[in-house]
C-alpha positions as CSV (number, residue, x, y, z in Angstrom):
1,X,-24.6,2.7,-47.3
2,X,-25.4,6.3,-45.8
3,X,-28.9,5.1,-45.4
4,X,-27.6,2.2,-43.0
5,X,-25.4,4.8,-40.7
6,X,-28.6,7.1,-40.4
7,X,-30.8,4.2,-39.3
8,X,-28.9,2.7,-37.1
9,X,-28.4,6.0,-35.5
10,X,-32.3,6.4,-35.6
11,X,-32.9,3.3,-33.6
12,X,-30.0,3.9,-31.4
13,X,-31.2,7.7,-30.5
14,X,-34.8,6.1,-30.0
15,X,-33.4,3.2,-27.7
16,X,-32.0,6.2,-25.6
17,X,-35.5,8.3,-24.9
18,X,-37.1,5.3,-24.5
19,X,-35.1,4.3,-21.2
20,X,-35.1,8.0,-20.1
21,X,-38.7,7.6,-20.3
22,X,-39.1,4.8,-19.1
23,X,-37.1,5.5,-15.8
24,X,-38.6,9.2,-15.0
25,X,-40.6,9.8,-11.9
26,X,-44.1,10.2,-12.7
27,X,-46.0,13.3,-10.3
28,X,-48.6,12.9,-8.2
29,X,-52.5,13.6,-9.1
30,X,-52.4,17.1,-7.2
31,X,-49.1,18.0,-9.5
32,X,-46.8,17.8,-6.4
33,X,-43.8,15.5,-7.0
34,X,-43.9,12.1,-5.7
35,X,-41.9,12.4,-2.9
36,X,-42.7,15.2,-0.4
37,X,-41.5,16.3,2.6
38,X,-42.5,16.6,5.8
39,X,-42.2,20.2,6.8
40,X,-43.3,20.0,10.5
41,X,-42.9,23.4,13.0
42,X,-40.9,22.5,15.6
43,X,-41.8,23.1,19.3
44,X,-38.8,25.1,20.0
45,X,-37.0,28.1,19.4
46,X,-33.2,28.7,20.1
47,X,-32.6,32.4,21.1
48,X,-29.0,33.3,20.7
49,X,-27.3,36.6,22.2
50,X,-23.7,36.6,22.2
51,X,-22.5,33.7,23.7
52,X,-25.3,33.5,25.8
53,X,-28.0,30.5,24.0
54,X,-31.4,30.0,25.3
55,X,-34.0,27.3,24.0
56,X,-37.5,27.8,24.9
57,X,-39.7,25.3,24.2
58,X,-43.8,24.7,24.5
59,X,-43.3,21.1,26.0
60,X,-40.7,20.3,28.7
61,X,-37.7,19.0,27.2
62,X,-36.4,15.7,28.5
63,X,-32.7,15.8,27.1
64,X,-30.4,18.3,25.2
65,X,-27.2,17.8,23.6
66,X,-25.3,20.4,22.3
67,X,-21.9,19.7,20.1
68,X,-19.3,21.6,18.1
69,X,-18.7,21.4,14.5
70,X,-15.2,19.6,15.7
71,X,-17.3,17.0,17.3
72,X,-16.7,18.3,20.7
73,X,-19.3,17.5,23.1
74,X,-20.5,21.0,25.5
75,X,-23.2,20.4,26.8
76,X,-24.8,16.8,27.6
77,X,-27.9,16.8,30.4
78,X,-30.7,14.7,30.9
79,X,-33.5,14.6,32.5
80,X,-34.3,18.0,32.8
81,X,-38.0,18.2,32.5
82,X,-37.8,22.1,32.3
83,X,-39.4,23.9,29.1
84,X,-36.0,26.7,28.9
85,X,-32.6,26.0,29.2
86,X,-29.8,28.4,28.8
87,X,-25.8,28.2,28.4
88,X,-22.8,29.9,27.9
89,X,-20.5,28.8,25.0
90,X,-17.2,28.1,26.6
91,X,-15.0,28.2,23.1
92,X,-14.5,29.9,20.0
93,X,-16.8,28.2,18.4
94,X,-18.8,30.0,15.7
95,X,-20.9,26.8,14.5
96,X,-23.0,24.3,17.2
97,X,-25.6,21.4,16.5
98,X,-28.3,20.9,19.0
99,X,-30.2,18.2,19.6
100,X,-33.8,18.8,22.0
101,X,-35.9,15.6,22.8
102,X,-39.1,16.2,24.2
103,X,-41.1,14.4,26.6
104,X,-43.5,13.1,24.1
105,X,-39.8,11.0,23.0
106,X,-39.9,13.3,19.9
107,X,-36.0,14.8,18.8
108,X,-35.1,17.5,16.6
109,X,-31.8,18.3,15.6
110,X,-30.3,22.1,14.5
111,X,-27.7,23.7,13.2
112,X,-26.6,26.8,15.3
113,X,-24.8,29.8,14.1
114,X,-23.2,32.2,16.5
């Protein structure tokens, strides 16, 4: 009878790795995982000094967007062509998302702490 318990528990433990196995992502040839990302450098970089935010960028940028963690839309311009662009935060606000799309039609989205 004991024997019966212990088996049962056997195939019931071997059921289990089996599926764990069977479901786990296998790695790549080069030992990176399957999925990778795509770390590209982005064309831009966001100086900040006080309130005072300047993005410079090695293309021209074509748009910018610039929100508040709230939602709250501050700065919206287009067409711009220009490769800097600098503004004045008019609130309180300690955290902003940016959004730069270049002339190429490339965006690129960052968080912004002040």
């Amino acid at each position: 009878m004991i024997y019966r318990i212990i088996r049962n528990v056997m195939v019931a433990f071997m059921c289990t790795c089996l599926a764990s196995f069977s479901f786990a992502q296998t790695t790549s040839p080069r030992g990176q995982s399957a999925i990778s990302e795509k770390t590209e450098k982005k064309p831009f970089k966001i100086l900040n000094n006080g309130k005072k935010i300047t993005v410079q960028s090695s293309k021209n940028i074509k748009t910018i967007l610039v929100w508040t963690s709230s939602g709250h839309r501050i700065i919206e311009q287009q067409d711009l062509n220009i490769s800097n662009y600098s503004f004045d935060i008019p609130a309180k606000e300690k955290i902003l998302f940016l959004r730069v799309e270049l002339d190429n039609g490339k965006m690129y989205t960052q968080k912004i702490g002040v």
